[in-house]
C-alpha positions in Angstrom: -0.4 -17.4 -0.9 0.1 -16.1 -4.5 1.1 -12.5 -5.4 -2.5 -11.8 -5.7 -3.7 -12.8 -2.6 -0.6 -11.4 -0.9 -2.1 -7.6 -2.6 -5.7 -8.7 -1.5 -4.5 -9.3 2.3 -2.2 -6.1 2.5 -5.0 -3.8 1.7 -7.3 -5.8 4.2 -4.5 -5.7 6.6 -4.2 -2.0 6.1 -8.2 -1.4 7.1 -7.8 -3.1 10.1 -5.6 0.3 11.3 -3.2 -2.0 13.1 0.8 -1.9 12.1 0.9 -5.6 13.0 -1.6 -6.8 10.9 0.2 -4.5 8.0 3.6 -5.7 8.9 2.9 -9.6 8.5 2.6 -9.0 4.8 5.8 -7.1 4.4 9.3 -7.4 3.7 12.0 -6.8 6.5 13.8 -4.4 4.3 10.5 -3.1 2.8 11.2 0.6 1.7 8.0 2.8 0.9 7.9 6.2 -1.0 5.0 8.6 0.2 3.9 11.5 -1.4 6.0 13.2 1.5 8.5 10.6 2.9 10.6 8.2 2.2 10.0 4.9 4.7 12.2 2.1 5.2 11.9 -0.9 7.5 9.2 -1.7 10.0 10.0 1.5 12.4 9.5 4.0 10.4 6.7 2.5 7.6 4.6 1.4 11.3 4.9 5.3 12.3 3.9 6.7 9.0 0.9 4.4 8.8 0.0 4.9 12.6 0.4 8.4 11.8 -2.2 8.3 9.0 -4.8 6.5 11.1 -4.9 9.2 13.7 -5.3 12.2 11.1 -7.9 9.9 8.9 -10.5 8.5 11.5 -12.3 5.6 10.4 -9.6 5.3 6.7 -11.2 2.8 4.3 -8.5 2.2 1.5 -8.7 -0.1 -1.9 -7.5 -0.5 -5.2 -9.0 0.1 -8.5 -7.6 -1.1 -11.9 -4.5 -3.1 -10.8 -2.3 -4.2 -13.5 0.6 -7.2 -13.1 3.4 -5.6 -15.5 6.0 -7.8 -14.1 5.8 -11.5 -13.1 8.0 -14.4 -12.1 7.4 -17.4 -9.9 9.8 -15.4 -6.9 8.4 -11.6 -8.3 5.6 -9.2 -8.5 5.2 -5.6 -9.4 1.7 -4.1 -10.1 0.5 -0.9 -10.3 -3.2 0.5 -9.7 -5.6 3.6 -8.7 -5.3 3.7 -4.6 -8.7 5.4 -3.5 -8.6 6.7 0.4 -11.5 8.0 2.3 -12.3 8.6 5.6 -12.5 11.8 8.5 -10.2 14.6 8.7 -11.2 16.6 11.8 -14.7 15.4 11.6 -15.5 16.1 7.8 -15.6 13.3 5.3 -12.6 13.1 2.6 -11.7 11.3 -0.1 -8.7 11.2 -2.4 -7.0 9.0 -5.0 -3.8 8.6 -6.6 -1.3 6.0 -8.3 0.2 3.1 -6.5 3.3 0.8 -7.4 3.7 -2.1 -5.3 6.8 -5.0 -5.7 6.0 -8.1 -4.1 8.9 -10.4 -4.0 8.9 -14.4 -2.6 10.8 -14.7 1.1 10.6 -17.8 3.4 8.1 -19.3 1.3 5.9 -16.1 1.2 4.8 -13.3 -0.9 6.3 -10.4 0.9 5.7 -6.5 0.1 9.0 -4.7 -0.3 8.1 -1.6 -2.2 5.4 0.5 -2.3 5.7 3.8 -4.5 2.5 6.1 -4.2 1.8 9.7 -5.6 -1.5 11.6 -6.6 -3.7 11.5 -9.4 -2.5 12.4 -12.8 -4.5 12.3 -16.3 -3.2 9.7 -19.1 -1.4 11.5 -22.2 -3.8 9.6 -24.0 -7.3 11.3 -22.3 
């Protein structure tokens, strides 16, 4: 599985709204930066996401302009628009904001180990 795919599959694993699926695509030592928390390892990235799925029923997430700015044959970083939307106490919401994500190559496989995400901001340029 390329870098790519390995994107495609963690953002289809995510919509599944089971850790499991989410944790075959990351790295052991995978640390993630929320908006609000700082996550490392499966523990505490599983409880964050599990914690999502029960405040945003039915969460539908996907990407939206992903870049590749950096990569090797064992290394991946892109970054791209992260659009959310779902049910927060039974109304329909929808968000977006700015995603980093670092793949790197373990055992053979493209492995997520960073995942930096914050809201939306405006170019300089626009």
């Amino acid at each position: 599985m390329g870098y790519r795919k390995a994107l495609h599959t963690y953002i289809e694993a995510t919509n599944t709204h089971k850790f499991s699926n989410v944790k075959k695509v990351l790295h052991p030592e995978a640390v993630y930066f929320f908006t609000d928390a700082i996550c490392r390892g499966y523990e505490e990235i599983g409880a964050y996401f599990n914690k999502t799925w029960n405040l945003i029923k039915e969460e539908v997430y996907s990407a939206s302009e992903v870049e590749w700015i950096a990569v090797s044959t064992e290394m991946a970083t892109c970054t791209y628009t992260y659009i959310y939307e779902g049910y927060y106490e039974g109304k329909f919401i929808s968000g977006k904001g700015r995603a980093t994500n670092v793949f790197l190559v373990a055992d053979n496989e493209w492995k997520l180990v960073h995942e930096h995400l914050s809201g939306a901001v405006k170019s300089m340029g626009k």
